[in-house]
N, C-alpha and C positions, 0 to 999 in steps of 0.2 A: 504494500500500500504506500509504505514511502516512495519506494522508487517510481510508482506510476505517478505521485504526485509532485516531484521533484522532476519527472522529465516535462509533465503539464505546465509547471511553469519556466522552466528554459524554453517551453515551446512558444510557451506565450510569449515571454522578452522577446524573443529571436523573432518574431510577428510584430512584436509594436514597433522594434528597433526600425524594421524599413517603413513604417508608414511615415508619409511626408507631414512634416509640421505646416504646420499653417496658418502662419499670425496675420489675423484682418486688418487692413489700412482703410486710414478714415475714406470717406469720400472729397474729391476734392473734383477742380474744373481748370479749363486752361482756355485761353482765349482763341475764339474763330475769328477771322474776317481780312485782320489789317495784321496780321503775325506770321503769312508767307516766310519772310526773311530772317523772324526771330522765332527765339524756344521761350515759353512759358511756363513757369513753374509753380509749383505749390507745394508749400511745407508739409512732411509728413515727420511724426513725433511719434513714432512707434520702436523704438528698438529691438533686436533680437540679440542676443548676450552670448547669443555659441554663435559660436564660426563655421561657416560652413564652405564648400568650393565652389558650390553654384544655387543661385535662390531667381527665381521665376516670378514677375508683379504677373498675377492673375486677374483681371477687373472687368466689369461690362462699361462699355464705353457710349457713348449713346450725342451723336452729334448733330445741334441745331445748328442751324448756317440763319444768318443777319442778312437783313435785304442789299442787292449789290447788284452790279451790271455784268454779265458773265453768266455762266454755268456754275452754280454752287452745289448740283446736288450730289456729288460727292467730295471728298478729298482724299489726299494721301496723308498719312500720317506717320511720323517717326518718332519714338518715345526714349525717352534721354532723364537720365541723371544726374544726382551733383550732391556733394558733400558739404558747399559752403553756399550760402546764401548770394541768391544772383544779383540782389540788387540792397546792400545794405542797408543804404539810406531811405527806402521806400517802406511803409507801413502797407501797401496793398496787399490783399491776400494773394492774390495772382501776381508775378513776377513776371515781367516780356524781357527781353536781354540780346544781345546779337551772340550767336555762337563764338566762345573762347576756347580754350583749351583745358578747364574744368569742366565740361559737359559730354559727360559718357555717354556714346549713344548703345541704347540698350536693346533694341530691335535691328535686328540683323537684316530684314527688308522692311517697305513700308506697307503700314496698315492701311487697306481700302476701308471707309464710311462713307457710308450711303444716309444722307441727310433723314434725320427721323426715327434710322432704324437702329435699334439697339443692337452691339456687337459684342462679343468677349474676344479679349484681347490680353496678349500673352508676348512679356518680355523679358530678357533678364540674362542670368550667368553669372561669371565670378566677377565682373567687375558691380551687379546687383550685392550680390552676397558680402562685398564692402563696404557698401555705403548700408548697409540698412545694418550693419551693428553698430553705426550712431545714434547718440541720442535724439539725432532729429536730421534727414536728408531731404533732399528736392527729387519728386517724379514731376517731368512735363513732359511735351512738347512739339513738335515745329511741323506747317501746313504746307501740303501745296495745293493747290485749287486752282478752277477755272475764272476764280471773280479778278473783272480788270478794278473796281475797286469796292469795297461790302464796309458795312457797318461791322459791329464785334455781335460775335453769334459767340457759341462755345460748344464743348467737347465736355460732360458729363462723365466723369468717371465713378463708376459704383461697383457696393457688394464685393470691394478689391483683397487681398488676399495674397502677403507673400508667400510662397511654398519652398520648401525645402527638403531635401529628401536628409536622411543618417544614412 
């Protein structure tokens, strides 16, 4: 009887050790319209305290487009990170910034959204899995689209979710 229940629970560790962790990130947004050229960002205050080699932003993405001259009803999307705050002097919750050389991009091709429709949307790696063991990192950002010029619409991000596997 010991030994069935001593391999029951090796069985079990040896089971939960691979299930993927998976700490929720707030909801946050990032600017459509007039941000072609730029990454927008938003604070996220979630930390994860182990290390890991690769961590995955999981989130449904959900993008309204602002009235403009053009084709807006899709964009491309590229999702990017950052460790220090993009614009330190600014008290906005959204951040616009021109790309520098602290903004990791975290999607390896770009995201298609189709205006209106909600998408999950999936980014990340081991340069993810460094910035989210800070006490507080930036996920945004940066558009391309068909508008020759739009009002600020946004990019909805929810139900987000870093994953990590042991």
């Amino acid at each position: 009887m010991k030994r069935i229940v001593s391999t029951l629970s090796l069985s079990f560790l040896a089971a939960c050790s691979f299930a993927p962790l998976s700490i929720p990130v707030a909801n946050f947004y990032i600017a459509s319209g007039s941000s072609a050229t730029l990454i927008c960002y938003s604070k996220v205050s979630k930390a994860i305290t182990v290390q890991f080699a690769s961590v995955v932003y999981e989130g449904d993405a959900l993008y309204q487009p602002g009235q403009g001259l053009g084709d807006n009803s899709t964009v491309e999307l590229q999702l990017y990170g950052r460790a220090s705050d993009p614009d330190p002097g600014s008290s906005a919750q959204v951040k616009c910034v021109n790309e520098s050389a602290e903004d990791i991009l975290l999607s390896s091709t770009p995201i298609s959204l189709v205006a209106n429709e909600q998408k999950r949307v999936f980014a990340g790696g081991s340069s993810l899995a460094q910035l989210v063991s800070k006490n507080e990192y930036y996920l945004g950002g940066s558009l391309n689209d068909g508008t020759i010029f739009g009002f600020p619409g946004r990019i909805d991000f929810t139900d987000g979710v870093v994953k990590a596997n042991f």
